[in-house]
C-alpha positions, -999 to +999 in steps of 0.1 A: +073-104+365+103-125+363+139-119+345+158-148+327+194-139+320+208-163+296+248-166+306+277-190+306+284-196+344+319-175+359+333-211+360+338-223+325+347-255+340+313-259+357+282-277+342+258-252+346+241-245+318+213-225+311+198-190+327+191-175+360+155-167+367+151-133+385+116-129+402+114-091+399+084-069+418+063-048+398+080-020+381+114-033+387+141-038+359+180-060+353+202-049+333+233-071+325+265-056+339+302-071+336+300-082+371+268-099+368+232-086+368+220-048+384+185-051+396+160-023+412+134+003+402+129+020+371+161+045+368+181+032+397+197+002+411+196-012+445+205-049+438+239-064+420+239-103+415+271-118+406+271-157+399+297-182+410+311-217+410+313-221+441+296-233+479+273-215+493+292-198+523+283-202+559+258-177+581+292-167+594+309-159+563+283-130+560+281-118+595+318-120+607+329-090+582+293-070+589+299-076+627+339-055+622+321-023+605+297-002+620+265-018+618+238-032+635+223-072+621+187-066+618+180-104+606+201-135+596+186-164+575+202-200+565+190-230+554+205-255+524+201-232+502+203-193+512+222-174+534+209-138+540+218-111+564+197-072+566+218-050+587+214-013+597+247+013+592+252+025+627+257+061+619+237+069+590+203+042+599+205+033+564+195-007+555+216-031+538+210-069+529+239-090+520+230-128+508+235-161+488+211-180+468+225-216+458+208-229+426+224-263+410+256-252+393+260-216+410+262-198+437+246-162+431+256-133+455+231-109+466+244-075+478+223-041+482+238-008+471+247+024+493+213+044+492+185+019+488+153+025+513+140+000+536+114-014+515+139-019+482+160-036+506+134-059+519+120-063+481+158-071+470+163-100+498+133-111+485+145-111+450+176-131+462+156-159+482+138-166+446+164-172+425+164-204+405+177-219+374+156-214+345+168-244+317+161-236+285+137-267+268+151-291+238+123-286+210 
C-alpha cells in the first residue's frame, strides 16, 4: 500500500510540485499534520515526515547530536540520496531511527517517536528509504 500526499513544498520559492509517495506496510496509516505527515499502525504513530527545501544533510549532521545524548548507533546509512541513522537509548533499550530521504525538489525528514518497538522502527526506516515524488499526470 502506498500514500500520496498532495502538498505545496515548505519552500514556496521551490519548484517542486506535485505529491510525496509514502510506501506504507500493511495495516499502516498517514494522516496529514501541520508539521508534515504522521505515519504508523492503525491508532498510533511512530513516524513524522516533515518536507523541506533544502540539501540533504551529511551522515554527520545525524550522528554528531545522537552521539552527545545517551545512546548507542545501531546502524548508519548514506548514499546520494538518504541519510539514515537507528540508535538504541542507553537507559531505557528503546530504538530510534532518525533519517533523510532526498526526492527532486525536497528534502523529507524521517524521525521515529518516543515508544515505537523494534520492528516499527525498522518498518519506519524502511518507509523513509522509499520515498519518492509522485507527479500528478496532464490528461
Amino acid at each position: 500500500m502506498a500514500f500520496a500526499l498532495w502538498a505545496c513544498p515548505a519552500d514556496p520559492a521551490s519548484d517542486a510540485k506535485g505529491g510525496l509517495r509514502v510506501p506504507l506496510p500493511d495495516g499502516w496509516k498517514a494522516s496529514s499534520s501541520p508539521g508534515g505527515l504522521q505515519v504508523g499502525p492503525a491508532g498510533r504513530v511512530v513516524l513524522q515526515l516533515e518536507s523541506l527545501a533544502s540539501p540533504l544533510p551529511a551522515l554527520e549532521q545525524l550522528t554528531g547530536p545522537l552521539e552527545h545524548e545517551k545512546v548507542i548507533i545501531i546502524s548508519k546509512e548514506s548514499n546520494d540520496s538518504f541519510v539514515g541513522v537507528k540508535y538504541r537509548f542507553a537507559e531505557s533499550l528503546d530504538e530510534g531511527f532518525l533519517g533523510a530521504q532526498r526526492t527532486p525538489g525536497r528534502t523529507v525528514w524521517c524521525a521515529t517517536t518516543k515508544g515505537a518497538k523494534a520492528d516499527e522502527v525498522d518498518a519506519a526506516s524502511k518507509v523513509c528509504r522509499g520515498l519518492s515524488e509522485d507527479r500528478p499526470t496532464k490528461d
